[in-house]
N, C-alpha and C positions, 0 to 999 in steps of 0.2 A: 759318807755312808748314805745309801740311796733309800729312802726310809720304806716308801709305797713300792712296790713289786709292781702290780694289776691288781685292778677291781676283780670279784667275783660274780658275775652272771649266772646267775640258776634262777629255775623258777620262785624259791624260795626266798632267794635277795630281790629279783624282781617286786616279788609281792609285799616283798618290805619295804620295798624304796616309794613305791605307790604308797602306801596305806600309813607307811609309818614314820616318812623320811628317813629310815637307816638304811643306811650303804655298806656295803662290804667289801673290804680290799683284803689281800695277802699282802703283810709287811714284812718289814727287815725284821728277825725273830731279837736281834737285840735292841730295837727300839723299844722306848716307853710312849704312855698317852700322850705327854707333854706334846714330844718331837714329834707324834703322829698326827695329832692337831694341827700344829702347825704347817706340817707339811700336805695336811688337805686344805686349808684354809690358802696358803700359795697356790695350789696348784689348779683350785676349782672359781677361789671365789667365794667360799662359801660361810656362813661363821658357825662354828660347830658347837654345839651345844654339850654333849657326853659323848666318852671314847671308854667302848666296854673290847677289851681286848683277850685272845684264848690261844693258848697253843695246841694243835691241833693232834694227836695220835696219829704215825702212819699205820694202816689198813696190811693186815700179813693173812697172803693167801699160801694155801697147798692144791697142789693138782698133782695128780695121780697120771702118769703119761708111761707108755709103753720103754721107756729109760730107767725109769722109776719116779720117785719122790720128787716136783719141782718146787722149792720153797723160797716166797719171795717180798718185799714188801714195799709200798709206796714212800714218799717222803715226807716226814713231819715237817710244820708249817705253822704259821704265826697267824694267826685271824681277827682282824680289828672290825668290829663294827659300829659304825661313824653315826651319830644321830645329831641331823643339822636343822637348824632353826627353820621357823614354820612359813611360808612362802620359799624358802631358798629351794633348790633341786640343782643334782649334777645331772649331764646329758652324757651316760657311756660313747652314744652314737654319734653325736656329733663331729664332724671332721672340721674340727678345729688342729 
């Protein structure tokens, strides 16, 4: 079971990974903190202090189109946000 999916990049994890050390990835929706720890702690380096985790609602639009009614919705999703000890930092960009 492959636990981390991808990090999430917005400006909003951005400003968190600055300011707050918290990172954001999309996980496997049946992992728990335990297994998500550790699998940031292998994968980065890093030692992780708290693992606050949410599952996410998918987003259901309507659009009115010349057919009629199109109604449809995003995919629900698993959201863990990582808060790692004070000097550590992951690097998204780095081409490692």
């Amino acid at each position: 079971m492959d636990i981390l999916i991808k990090p999430i990049i917005t400006e909003k994890a951005t400003r968190d990974a600055e300011e707050k050390n918290l990172f954001s990835f999309v996980v496997n929706p049946k992992a728990n903190k335990v297994e998500i720890k550790k699998a940031v702690e292998a994968a980065y380096g890093v030692s992780v202090e708290k693992v606050r985790t949410m599952n996410v609602r998918p987003d259901r639009r309507t659009r009115y189109t010349k057919t009629g009614i199109q109604t449809g919705k995003t995919n629900a999703f698993k959201k863990a946000l990582v808060q790692v000890a004070e000097g550590d930092t992951i690097d998204f960009y780095a081409n490692a």
